[in-house]
Structures are given as structure tokens and as C-alpha cells.
N, CA, C and O of each residue as an XYZ file, in Angstrom:
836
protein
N       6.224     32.929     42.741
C       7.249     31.903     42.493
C       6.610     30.541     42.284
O       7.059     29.770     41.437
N       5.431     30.199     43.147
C       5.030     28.400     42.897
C       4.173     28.851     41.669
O       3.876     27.923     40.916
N       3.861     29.696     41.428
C       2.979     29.949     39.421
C       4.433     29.551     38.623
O       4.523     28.882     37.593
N       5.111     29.925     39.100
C       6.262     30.240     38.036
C       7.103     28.751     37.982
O       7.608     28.173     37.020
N       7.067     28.546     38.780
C       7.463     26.907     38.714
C       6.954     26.206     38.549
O       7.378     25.131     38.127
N       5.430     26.551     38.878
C       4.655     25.435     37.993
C       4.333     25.376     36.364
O       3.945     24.401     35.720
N       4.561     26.466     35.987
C       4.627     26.922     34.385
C       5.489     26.462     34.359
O       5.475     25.766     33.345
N       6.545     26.331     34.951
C       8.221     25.955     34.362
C       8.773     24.138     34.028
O       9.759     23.623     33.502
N       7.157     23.494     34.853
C       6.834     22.178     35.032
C       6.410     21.604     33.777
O       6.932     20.760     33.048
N       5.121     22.399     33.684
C       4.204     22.307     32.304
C       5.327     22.327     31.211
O       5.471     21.262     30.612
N       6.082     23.284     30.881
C       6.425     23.531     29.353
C       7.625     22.483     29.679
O       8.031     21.740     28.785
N       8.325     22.436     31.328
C       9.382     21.430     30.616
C       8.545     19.741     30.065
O       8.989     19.054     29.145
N       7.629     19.481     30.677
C       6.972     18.375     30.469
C       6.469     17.976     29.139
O       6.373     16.806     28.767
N       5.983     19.581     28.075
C       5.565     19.838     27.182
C       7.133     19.567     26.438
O       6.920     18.900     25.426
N       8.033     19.738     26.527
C       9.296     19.870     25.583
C       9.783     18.525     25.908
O      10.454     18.071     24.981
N       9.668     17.708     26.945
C       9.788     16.150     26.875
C       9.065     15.273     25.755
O       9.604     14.577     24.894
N       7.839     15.464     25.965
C       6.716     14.835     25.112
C       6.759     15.365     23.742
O       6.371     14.629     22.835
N       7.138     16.424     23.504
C       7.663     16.828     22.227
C       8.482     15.939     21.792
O       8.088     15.210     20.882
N       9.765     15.776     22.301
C      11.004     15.104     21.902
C      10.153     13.445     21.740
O      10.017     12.879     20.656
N       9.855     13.108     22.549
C       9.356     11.375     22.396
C       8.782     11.500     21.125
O       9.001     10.671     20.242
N       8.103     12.422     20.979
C       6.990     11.941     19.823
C       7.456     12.735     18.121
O       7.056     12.548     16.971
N       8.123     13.334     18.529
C       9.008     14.158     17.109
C       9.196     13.050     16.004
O       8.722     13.169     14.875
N      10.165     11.609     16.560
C      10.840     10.876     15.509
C       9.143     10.063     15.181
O       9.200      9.677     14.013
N       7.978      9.759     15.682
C       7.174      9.178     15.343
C       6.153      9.464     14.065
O       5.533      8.818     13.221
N       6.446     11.311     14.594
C       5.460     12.389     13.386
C       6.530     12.109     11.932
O       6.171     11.861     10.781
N       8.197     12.279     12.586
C       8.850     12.032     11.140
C       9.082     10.917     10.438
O       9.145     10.863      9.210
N       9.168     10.329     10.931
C       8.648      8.530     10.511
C       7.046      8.352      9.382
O       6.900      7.803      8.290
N       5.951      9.195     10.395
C       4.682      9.018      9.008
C       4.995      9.615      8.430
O       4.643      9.218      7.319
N       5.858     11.040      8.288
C       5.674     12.136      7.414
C       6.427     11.601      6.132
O       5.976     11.899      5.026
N       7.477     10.878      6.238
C       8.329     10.326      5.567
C       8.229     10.645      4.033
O       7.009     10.501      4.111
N       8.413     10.941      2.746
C       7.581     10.802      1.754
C       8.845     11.283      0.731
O       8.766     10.629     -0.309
N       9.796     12.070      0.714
C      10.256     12.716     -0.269
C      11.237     12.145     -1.104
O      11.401     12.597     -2.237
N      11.952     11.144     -0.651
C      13.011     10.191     -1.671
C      12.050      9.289     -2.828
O      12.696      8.466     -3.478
N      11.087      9.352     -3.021
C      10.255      8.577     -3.531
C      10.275      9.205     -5.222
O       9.588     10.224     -5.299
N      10.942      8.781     -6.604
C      10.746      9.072     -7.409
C      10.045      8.700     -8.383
O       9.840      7.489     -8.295
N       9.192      9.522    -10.003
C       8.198      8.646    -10.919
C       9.599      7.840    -11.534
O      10.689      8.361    -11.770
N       9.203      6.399    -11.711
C      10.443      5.507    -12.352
C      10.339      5.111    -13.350
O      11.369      4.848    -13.971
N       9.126      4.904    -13.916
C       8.360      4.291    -15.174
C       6.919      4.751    -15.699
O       5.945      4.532    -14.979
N       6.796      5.244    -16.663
C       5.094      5.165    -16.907
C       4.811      4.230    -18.509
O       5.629      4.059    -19.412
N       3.449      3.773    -18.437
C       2.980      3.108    -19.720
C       1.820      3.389    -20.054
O       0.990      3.760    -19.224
N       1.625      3.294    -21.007
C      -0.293      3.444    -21.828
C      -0.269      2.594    -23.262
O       0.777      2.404    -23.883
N      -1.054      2.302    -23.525
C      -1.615      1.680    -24.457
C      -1.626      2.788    -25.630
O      -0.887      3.773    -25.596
N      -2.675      2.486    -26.825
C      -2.911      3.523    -27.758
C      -4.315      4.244    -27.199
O      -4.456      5.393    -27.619
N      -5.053      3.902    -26.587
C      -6.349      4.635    -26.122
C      -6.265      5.154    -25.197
O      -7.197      5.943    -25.044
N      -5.208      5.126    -23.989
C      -5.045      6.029    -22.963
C      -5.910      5.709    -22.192
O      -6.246      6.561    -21.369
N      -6.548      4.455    -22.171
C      -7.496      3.917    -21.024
C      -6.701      2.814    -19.934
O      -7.227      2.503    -18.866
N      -5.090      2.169    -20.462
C      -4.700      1.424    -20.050
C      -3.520      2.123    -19.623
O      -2.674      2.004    -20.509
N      -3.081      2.815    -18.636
C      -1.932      3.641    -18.062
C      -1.722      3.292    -16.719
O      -2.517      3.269    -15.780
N       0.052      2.894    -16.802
C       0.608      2.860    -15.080
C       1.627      3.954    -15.086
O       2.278      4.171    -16.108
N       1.856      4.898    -13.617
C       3.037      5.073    -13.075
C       3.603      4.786    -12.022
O       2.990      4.568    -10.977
N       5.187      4.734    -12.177
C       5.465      3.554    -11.216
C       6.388      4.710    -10.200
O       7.161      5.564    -10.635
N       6.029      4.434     -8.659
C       7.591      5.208     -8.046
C       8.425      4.035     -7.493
O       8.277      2.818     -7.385
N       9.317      4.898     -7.208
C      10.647      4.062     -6.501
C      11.134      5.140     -5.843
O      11.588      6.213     -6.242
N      10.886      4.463     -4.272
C      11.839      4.728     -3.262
C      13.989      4.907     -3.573
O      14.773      3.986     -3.797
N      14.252      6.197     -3.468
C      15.395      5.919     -3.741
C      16.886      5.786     -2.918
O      17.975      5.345     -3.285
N      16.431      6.359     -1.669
C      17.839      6.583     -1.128
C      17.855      5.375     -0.045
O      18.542      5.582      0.956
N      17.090      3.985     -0.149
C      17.253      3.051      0.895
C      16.747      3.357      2.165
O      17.500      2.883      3.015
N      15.495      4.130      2.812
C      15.480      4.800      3.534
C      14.327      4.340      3.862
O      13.424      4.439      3.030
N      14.047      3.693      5.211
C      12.947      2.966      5.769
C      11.412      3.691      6.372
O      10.486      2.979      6.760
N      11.350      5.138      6.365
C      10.431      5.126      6.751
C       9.970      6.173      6.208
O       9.464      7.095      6.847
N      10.128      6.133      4.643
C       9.310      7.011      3.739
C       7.892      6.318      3.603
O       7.673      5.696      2.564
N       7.302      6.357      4.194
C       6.027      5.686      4.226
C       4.787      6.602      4.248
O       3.775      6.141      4.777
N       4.745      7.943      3.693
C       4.295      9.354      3.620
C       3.329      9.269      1.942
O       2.455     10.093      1.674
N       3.657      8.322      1.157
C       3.139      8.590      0.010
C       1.767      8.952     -0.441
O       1.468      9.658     -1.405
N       0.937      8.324      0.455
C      -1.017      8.245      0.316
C      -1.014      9.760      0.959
O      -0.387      9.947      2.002
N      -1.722     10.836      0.325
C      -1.937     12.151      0.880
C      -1.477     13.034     -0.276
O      -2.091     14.049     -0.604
N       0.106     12.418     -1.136
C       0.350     13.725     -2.108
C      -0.572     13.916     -3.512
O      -1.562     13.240     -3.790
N      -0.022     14.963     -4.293
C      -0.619     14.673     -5.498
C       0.217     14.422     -6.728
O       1.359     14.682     -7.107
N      -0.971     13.735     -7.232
C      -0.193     13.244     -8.639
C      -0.556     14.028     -9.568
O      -1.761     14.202     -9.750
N       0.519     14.763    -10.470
C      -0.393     15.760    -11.366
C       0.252     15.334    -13.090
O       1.159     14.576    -13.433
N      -0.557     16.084    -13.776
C       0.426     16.012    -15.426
C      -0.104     17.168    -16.243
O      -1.232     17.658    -16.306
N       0.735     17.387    -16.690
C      -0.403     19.073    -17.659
C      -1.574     19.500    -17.541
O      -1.906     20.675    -17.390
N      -2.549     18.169    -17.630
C      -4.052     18.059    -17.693
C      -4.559     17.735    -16.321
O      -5.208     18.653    -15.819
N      -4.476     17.070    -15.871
C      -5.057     16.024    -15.070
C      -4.624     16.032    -13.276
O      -3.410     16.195    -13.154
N      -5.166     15.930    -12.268
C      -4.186     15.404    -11.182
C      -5.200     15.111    -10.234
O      -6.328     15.506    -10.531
N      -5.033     14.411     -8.987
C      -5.694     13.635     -8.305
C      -4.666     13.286     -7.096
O      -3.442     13.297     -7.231
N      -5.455     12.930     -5.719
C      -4.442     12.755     -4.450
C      -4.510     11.054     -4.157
O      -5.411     10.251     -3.914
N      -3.218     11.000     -4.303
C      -2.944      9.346     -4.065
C      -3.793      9.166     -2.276
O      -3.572      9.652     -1.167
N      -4.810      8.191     -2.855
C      -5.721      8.097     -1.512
C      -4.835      6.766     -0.389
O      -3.906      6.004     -0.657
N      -5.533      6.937      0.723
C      -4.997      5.315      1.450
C      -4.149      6.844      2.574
O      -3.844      8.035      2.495
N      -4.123      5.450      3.694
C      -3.385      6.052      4.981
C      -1.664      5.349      4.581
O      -1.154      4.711      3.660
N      -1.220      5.958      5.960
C       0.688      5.487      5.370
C       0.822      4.068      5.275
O       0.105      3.197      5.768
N       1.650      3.985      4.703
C       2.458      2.419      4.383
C       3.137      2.041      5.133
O       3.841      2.786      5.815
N       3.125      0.574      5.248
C       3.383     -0.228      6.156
C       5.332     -0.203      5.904
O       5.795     -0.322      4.769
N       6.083     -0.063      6.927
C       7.576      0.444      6.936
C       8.253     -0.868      6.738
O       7.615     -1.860      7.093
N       9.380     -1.031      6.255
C      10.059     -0.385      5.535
C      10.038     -0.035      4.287
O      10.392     -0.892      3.477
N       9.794      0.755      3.989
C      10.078      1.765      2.957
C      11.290      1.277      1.319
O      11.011      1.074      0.137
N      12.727      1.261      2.161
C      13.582      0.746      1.608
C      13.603      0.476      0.366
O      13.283     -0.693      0.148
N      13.914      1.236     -0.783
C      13.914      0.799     -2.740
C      13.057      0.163     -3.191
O      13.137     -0.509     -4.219
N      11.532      0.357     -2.053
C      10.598     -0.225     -2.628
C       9.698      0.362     -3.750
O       9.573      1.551     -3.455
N       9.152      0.161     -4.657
C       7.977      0.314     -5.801
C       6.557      1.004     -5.427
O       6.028      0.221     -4.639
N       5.961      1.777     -5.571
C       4.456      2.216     -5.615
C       3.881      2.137     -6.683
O       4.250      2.806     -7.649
N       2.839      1.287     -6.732
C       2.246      1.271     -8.481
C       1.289      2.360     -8.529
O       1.026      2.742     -7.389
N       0.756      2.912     -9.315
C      -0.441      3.575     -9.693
C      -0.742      3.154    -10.871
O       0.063      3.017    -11.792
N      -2.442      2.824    -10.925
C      -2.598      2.360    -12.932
C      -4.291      2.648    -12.703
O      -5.112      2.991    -11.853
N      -4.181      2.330    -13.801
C      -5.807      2.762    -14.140
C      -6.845      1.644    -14.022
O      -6.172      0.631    -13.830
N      -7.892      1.372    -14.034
C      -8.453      0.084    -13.313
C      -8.634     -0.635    -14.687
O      -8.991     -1.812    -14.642
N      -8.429     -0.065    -15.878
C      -8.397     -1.162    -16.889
C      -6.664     -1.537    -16.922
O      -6.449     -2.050    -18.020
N      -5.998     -1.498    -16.503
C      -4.641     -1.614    -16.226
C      -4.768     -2.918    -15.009
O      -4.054     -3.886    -14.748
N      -5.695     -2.533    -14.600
C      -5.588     -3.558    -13.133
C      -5.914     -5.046    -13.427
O      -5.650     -6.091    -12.834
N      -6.813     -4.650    -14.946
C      -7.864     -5.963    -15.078
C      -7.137     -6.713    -15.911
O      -7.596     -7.855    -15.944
N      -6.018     -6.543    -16.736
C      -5.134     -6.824    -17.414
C      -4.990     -8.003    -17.023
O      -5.174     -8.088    -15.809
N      -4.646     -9.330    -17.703
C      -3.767    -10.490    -16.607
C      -2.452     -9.975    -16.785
O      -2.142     -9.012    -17.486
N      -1.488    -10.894    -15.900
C      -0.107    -10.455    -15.866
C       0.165     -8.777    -14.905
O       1.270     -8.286    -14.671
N      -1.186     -8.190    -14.504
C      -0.683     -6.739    -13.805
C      -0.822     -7.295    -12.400
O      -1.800     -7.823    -11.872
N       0.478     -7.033    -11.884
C       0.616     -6.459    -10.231
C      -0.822     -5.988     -9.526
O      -1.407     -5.457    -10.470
N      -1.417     -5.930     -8.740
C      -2.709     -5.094     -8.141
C      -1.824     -3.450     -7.668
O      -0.815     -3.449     -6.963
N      -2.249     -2.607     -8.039
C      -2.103     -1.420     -8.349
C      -2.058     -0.901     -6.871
O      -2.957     -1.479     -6.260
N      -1.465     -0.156     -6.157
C      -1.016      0.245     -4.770
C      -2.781      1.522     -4.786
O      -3.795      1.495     -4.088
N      -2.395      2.332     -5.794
C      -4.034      3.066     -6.030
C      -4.106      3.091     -7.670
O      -3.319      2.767     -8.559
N      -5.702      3.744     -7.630
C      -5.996      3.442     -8.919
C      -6.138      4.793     -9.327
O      -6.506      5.710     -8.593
N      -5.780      4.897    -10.741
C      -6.468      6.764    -11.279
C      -7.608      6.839    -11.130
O      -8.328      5.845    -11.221
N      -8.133      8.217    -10.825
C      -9.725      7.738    -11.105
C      -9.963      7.957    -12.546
O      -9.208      8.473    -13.369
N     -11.176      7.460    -12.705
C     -11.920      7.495    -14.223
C     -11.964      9.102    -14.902
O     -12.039      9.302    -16.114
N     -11.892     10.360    -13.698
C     -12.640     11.700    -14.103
C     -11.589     12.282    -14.915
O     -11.704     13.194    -15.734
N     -10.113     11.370    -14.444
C      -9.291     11.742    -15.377
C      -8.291     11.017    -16.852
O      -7.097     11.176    -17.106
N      -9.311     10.241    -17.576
C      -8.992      9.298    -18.661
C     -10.047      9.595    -19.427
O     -11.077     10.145    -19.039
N      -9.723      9.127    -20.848
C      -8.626      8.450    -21.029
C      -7.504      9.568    -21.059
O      -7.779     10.727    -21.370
N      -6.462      9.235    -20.782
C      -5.162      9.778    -20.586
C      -4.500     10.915    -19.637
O      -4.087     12.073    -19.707
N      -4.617     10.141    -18.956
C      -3.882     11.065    -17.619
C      -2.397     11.484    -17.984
O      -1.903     12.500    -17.496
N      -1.941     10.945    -18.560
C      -0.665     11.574    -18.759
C      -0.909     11.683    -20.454
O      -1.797     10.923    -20.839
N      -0.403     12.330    -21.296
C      -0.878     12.177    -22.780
C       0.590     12.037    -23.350
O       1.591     12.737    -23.191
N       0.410     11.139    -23.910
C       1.059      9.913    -25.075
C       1.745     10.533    -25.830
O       2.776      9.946    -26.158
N       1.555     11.716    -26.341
C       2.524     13.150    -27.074
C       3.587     13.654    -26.253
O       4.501     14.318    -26.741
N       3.501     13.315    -24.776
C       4.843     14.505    -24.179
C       3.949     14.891    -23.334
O       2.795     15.272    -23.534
N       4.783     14.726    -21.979
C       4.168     15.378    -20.680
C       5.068     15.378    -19.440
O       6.204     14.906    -19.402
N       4.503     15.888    -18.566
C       5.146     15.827    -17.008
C       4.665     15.667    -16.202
O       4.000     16.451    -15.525
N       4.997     14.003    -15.985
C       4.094     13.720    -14.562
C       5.085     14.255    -13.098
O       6.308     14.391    -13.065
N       4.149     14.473    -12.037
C       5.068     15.182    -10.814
C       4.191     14.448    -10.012
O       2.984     14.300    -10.205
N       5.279     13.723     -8.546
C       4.573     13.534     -7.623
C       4.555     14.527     -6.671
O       5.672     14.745     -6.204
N       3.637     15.224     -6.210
C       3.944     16.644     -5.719
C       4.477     16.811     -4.537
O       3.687     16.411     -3.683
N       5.561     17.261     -4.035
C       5.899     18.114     -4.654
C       8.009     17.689     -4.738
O       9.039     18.341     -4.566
N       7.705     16.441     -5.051
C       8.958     15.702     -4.442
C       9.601     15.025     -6.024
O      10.643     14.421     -5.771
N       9.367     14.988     -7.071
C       9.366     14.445     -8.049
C       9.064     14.605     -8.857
O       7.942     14.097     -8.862
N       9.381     15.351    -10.486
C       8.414     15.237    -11.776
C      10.089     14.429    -12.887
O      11.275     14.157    -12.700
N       8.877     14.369    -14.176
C       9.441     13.486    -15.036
C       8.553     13.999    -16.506
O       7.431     13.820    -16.979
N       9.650     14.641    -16.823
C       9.306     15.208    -18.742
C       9.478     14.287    -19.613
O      10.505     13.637    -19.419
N       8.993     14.044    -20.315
C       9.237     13.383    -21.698
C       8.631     13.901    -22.375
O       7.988     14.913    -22.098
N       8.693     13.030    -24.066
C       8.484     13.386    -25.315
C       7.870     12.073    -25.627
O       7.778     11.186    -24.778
N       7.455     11.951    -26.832
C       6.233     10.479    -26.926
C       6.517      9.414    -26.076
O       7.590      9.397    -25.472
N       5.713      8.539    -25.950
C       5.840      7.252    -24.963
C       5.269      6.195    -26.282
O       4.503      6.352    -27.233
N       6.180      4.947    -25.700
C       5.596      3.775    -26.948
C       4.057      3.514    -26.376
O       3.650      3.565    -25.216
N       3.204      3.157    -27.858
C       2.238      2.870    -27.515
C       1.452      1.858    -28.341
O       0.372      1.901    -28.930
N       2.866      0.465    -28.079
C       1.845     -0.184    -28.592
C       1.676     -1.609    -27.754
O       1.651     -2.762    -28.186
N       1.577     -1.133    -26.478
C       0.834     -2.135    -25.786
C       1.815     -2.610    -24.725
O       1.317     -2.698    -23.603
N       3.383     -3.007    -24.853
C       3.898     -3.850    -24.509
C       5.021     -2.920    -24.100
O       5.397     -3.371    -23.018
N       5.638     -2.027    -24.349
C       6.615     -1.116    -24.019
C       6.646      0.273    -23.275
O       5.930      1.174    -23.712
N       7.365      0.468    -22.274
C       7.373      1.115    -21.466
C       8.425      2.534    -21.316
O       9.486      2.230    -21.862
N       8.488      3.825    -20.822
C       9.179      4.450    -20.951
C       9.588      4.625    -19.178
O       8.785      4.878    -18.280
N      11.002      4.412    -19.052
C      11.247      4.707    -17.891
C      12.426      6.180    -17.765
O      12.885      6.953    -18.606
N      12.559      6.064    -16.496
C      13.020      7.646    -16.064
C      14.250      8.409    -16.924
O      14.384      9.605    -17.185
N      15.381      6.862    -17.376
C      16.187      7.582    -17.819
C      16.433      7.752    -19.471
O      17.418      8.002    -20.165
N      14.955      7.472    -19.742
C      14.386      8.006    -21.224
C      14.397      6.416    -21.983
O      13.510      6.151    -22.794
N      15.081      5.768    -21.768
C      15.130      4.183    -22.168
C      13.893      3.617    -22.021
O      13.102      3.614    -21.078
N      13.847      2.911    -23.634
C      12.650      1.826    -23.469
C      12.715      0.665    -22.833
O      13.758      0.326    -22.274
N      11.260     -0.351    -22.829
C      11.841     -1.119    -22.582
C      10.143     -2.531    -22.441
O       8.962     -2.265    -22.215
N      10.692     -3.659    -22.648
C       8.839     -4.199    -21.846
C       8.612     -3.997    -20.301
O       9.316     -4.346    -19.353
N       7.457     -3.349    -20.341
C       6.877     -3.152    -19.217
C       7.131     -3.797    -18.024
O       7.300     -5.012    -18.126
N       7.223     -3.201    -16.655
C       7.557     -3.897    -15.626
C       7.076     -3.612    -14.525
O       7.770     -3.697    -13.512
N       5.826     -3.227    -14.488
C       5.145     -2.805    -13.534
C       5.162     -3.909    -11.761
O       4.864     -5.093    -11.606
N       5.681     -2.772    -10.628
C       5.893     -3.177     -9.290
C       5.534     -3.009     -8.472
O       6.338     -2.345     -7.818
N       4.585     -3.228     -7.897
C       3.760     -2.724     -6.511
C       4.403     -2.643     -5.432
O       5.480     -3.238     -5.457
N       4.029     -1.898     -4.067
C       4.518     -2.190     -2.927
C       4.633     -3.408     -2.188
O       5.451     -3.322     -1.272
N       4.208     -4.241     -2.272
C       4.539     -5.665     -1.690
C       5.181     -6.427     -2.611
O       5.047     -7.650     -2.580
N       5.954     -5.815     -3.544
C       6.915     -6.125     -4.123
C       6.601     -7.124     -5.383
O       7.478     -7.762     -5.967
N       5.103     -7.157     -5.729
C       4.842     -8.347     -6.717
C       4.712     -7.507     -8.417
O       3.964     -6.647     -8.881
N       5.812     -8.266     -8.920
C       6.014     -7.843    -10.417
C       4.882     -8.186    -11.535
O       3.809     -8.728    -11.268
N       5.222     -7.856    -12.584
C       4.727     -8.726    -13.979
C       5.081     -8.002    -15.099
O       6.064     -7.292    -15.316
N       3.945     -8.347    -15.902
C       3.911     -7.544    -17.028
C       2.440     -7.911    -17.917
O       1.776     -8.938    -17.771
N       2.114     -6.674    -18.953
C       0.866     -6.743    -19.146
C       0.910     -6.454    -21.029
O       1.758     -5.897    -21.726
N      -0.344     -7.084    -21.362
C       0.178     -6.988    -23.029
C      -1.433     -5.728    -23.331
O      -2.537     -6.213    -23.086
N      -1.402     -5.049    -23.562
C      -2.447     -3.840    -23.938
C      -2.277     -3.850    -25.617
O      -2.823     -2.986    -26.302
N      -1.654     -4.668    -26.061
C      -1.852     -4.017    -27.965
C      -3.125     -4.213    -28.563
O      -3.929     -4.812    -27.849
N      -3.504     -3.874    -29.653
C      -4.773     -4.110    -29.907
C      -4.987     -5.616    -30.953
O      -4.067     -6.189    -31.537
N      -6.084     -5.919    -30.969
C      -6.006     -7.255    -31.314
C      -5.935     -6.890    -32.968
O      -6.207     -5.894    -33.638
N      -5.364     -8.391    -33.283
C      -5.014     -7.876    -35.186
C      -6.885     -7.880    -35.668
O      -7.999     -8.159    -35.226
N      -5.993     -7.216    -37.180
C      -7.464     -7.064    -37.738
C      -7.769     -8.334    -38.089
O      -6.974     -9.257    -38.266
N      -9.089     -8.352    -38.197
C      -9.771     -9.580    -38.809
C     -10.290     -9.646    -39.628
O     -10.922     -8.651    -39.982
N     -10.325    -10.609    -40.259
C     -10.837    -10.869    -41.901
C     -12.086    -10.791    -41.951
O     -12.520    -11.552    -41.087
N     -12.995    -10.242    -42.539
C     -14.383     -9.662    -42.810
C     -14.884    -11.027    -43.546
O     -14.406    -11.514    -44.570
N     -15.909    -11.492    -42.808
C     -16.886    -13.275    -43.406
C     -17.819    -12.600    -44.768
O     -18.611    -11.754    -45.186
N     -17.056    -13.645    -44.991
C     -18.108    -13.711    -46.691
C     -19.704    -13.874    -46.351
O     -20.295    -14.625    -45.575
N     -20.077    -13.039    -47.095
C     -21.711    -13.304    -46.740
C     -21.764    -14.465    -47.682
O     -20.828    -15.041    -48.236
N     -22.919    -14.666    -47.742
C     -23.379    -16.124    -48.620
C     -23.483    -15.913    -50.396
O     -23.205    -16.781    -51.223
N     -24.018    -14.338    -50.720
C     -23.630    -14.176    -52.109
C     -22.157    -14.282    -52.676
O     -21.668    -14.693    -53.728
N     -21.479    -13.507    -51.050
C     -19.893    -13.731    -51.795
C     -19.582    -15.339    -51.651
O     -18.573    -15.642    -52.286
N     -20.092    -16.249    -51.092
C     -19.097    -17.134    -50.734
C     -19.766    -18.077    -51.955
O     -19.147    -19.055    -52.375
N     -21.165    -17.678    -52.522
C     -21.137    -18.426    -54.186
C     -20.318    -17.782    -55.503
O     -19.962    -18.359    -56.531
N     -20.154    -16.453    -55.124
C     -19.459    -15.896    -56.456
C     -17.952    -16.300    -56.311
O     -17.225    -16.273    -57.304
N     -17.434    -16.709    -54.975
C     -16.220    -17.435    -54.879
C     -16.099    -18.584    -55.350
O     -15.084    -18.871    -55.985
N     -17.042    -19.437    -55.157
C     -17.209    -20.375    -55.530
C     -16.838    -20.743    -57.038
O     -15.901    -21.444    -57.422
N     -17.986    -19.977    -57.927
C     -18.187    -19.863    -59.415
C     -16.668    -19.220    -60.062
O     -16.261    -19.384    -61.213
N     -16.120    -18.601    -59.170
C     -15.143    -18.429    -59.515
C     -13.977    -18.829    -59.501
O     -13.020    -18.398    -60.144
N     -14.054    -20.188    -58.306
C     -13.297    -21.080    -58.678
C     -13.482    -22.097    -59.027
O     -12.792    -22.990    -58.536
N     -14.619    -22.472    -60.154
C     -14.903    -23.423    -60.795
C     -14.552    -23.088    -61.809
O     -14.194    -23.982    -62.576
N     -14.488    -21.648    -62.288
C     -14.082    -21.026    -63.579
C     -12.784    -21.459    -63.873
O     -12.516    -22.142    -64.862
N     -11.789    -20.992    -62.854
C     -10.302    -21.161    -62.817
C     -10.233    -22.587    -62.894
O     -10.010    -23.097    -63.993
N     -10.360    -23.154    -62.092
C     -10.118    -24.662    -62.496
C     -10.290    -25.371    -63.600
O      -9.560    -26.326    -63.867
N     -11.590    -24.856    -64.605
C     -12.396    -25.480    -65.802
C     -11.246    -25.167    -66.578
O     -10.569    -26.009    -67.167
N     -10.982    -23.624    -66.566
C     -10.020    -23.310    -67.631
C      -8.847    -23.826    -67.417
O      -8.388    -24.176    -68.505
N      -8.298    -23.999    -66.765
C      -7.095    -24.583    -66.332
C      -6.765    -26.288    -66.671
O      -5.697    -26.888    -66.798
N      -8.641    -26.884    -66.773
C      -8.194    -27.972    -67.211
C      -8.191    -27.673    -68.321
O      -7.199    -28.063    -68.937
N      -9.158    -26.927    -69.063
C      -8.959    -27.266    -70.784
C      -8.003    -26.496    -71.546
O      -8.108    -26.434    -72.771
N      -6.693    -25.657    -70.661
C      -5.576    -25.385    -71.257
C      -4.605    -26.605    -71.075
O      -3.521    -26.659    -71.655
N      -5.003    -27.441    -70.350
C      -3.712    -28.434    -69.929
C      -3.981    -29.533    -70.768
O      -3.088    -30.292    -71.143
N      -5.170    -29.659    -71.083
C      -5.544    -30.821    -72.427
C      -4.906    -30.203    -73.529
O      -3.987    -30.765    -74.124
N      -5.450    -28.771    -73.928
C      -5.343    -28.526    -75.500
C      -3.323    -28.352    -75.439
O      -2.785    -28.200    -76.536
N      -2.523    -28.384    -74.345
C      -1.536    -28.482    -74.110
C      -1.199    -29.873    -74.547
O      -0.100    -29.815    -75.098
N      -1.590    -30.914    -74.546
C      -0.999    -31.793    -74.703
C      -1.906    -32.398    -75.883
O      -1.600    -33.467    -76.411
């Protein structure tokens, strides 16, 4: 009988300390209202964000660093320990570190790594999934620098949001073409050639009058 009550000590003590510490494990574990809300890339697929959003108002989804991020090709585990609570309709950025270097970009919550670019998500149609709580299909994404495709297929300019809540926006288009410099033979045969035009031009405007 005192074995038996003392076992009966232990496990009730064990099913106390259970209960205290239950809401603490579900609090980090937190992670699944969290949806992909937005993604962007450039034309080279070296400049790519995806964005989540917390959706159901819910303070202690703070579980996100640990899952994976995947897309047809590519996937990788969002690194970092849990996030600081509340949780609440907040933003997770992910982008690529030429995304980061951008002016106008938010600092990126994590970064892709390099092993999977250019194009972690590909610019033709894909499905990014945050695993195992979230994916998002599409069909092309704009790509020319400045426009963004978000969840409910609508374009739009970019709006990339980090967890501490700091916005922006980032311009990735490529720079216009540029006019090719006259070497020095061309810039005399330009020349001669507009001494030509002019000569003639005066001596039609004389024999004109």
C-alpha cells in the first residue's frame, strides 16, 4: 500500500506539471493560421520575396522558424528560434539577399539561401507551400520589377512586410538600354556627314532664291 501511494503521488504530481506546462508548449508550437500572402521576382529570379500573414488574429502563432518552405523545385527550413508574441495579423517576410539589398526593402524576417536561386519559385507557374499549413498555385507572376502577385490572384506594386511590421517597396526592373558611344571614326564620319547635310542645304536654299 505505501508503494502504491507513493506511485499514486508521483503520477498525480506528474499530471499537475503536465497541465501547468501544456498551454506554454502550445503557445511555442503555435504556427498554423499563418498563410503565403504575396510573392515577387524580378526577370532573373535572383530578386524574390514571399510574404506570410498571420490570419485568424491569434496571438501566439509564434511557431514559424522550424517549418518548410517548399515550391516544385526548391525548399529549405525557415531558420531562427520562435517569435516574439503577439502573433496577431502580423507579416513574415522571406526574400532573397539580393532582395534585401534593394533600397526601399523591409529587412527580410529570413533569407532564401543561395543553393536554391536563381528562382526558388519559377516565374512560369508554381506552388509555394509553407509546410504543412499553407500552399499557393499560380500561373505566371509579373516580372518586371515593380509588381507583385498576391494570394487572391490580383496584381499589384509590391508591398513587402516584415514581422516588426516595417513596410516598403522595391524597384528590381532592369535598367533601360543604353546608347552604344561612338568610337572616334564614327564620331568623324558623323561629323562629315553633317557638314554634308548642311553644305547642301545651304546651296539648295541659295539656288532657291
Amino acid at each position: 500500500m505505501i508503494r502504491a501511494k507513493a506511485l499514486g503521488v508521483t503520477l498525480g504530481h506528474a499530471l499537475a506539471l503536465g497541465c501547468l506546462f501544456l498551454p506554454l508548449v502550445s503557445a511555442q508550437a503555435g504556427s498554423h493560421t499563418w498563410d503565403v500572402n504575396e510573392v515577387f521576382s524580378d526577370a532573373t529570379g535572383s530578386v524574390q520575396f514571399i510574404e506570410l500573414v498571420e490570419v485568424a488574429g491569434t496571438p501566439n502563432e509564434v511557431g514559424v522558424p522550424g517549418h518548410a518552405m517548399t515550391t516544385v523545385a526548391n525548399s529549405f527550413v525557415i531558420p531562427g528560434v520562435p517569435l516574439v508574441p503577439p502573433s496577431s495579423n502580423r507579416f513574415y517576410l522571406i526574400g532573397t539577399a539580393a532582395f534585401a539589398a534593394l533600397p526601399g526593402a523591409p529587412t527580410p524576417d529570413a533569407i532564401i539561401p543561395a543553393s536554391g536561386l536563381p528562382f526558388f519559385f519559377s516565374t512560369a507557374g508554381d506552388t509555394v507551400t509553407y509546410v504543412p499549413w499553407d500552399s499557393f498555385t499560380f500561373g505566371p507572376v509579373p516580372t518586371d520589377g515593380t509588381t507583385s502577385l498576391n494570394s487572391d490572384l490580383t496584381t499589384g506594386l509590391n508591398s513587402p512586410t516584415n514581422y516588426a511590421g516595417a513596410s516598403g517597396s522595391v524597384d528590381a526592373s532592369p535598367p533601360p538600354a543604353s546608347v552604344p558611344a561612338l568610337s572616334e571614326r564614327g564620331l568623324i564620319l558623323f561629323a562629315l556627314l553633317l557638314i554634308a547635310v548642311v553644305t547642301r542645304f545651304g546651296i539648295e536654299k541659295r539656288a532657291a532664291s
